[in-house]
C-alpha positions in Angstrom: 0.3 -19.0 -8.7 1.8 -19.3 -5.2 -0.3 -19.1 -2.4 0.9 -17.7 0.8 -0.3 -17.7 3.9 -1.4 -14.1 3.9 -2.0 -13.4 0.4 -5.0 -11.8 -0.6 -6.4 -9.1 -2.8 -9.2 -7.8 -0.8 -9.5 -6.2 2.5 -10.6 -8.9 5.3 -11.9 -8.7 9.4 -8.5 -10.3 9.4 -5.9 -7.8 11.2 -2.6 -10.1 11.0 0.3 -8.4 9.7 -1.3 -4.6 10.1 1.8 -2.5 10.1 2.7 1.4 10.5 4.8 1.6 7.3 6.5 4.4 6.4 5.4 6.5 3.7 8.7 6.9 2.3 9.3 2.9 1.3 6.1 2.9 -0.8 5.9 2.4 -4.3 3.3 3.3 -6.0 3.8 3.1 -10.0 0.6 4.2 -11.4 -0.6 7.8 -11.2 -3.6 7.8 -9.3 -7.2 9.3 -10.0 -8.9 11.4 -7.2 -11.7 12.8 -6.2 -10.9 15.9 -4.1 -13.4 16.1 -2.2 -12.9 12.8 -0.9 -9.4 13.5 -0.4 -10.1 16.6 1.6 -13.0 14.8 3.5 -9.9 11.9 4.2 -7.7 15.1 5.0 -10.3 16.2 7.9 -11.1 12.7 9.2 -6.9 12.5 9.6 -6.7 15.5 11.6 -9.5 14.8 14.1 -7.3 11.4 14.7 -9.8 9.0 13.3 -8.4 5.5 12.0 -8.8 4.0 8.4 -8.9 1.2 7.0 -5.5 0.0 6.4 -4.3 0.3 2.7 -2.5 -2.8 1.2 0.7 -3.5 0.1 2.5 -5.8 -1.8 5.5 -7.3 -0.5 8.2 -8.7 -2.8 12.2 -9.4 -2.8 14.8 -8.8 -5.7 17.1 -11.9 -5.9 19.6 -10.4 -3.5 16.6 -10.8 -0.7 15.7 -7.0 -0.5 12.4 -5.9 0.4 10.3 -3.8 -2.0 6.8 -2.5 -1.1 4.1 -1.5 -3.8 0.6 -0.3 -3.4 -1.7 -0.3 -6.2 -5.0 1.1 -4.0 -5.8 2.7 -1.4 -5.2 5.9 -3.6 -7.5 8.4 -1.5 -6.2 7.2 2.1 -2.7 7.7 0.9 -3.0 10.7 -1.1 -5.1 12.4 2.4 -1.8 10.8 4.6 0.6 11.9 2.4 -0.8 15.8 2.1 -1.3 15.7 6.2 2.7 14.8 6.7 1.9 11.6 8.1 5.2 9.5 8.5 3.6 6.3 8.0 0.2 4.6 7.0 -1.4 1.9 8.1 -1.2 -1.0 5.9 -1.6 -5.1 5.7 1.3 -6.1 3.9 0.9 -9.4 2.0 4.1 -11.3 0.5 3.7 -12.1 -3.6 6.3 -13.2 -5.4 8.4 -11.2 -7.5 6.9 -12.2 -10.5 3.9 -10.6 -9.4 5.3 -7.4 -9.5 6.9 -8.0 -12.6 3.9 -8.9 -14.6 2.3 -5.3 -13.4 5.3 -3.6 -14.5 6.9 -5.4 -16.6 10.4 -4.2 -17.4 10.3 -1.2 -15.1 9.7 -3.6 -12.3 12.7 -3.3 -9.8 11.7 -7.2 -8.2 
């Protein structure tokens, strides 16, 4: 496996590469499980403006060097931004390599 400078799996006091990504880029194959009431709890925190944790996403590029982004996590912070219109979500986005992607997804994978 390739390690990159910024690749990790778990959240870290580290807040390099912390972005504002837009909702609408995000990928997120697998159908998540929720617990309402923590969604709606997420919903209220978002509308008295606090700040979460950021979510993480996987960065990869297709062989023509276009940028994909998938998150796999973070299924209650996205599901409470997402129901609240937010535009974007704060994420750390760490570069993997395509095949990464492609063993999560196999032959559905667009990387």
């Amino acid at each position: 496996m390739t390690t990159l400078p910024n690749s990790s799996v778990f959240q870290s006091e580290r807040t390099d590469n912390i972005h504002d990504v837009p909702m609408r880029v995000i990928n997120r194959p697998f159908p998540p499980e929720l617990d309402e009431v923590k969604v709606e709890k997420f919903i209220q925190d978002y509308q008295k403006g606090d700040v979460f944790t950021p979510i993480e996403i996987w960065r990869a590029k297709n062989d023509q060097g276009q940028s994909y982004y998938f998150s796999f996590g973070g299924c209650h912070r996205f599901e409470a931004a997402k129901r609240t219109s937010k535009e974007t979500i704060r994420a750390r986005i760490v570069d993997v390599p395509s095949t990464t992607i492609r063993a999560h997804l196999g032959s559905s994978s667009p990387v």
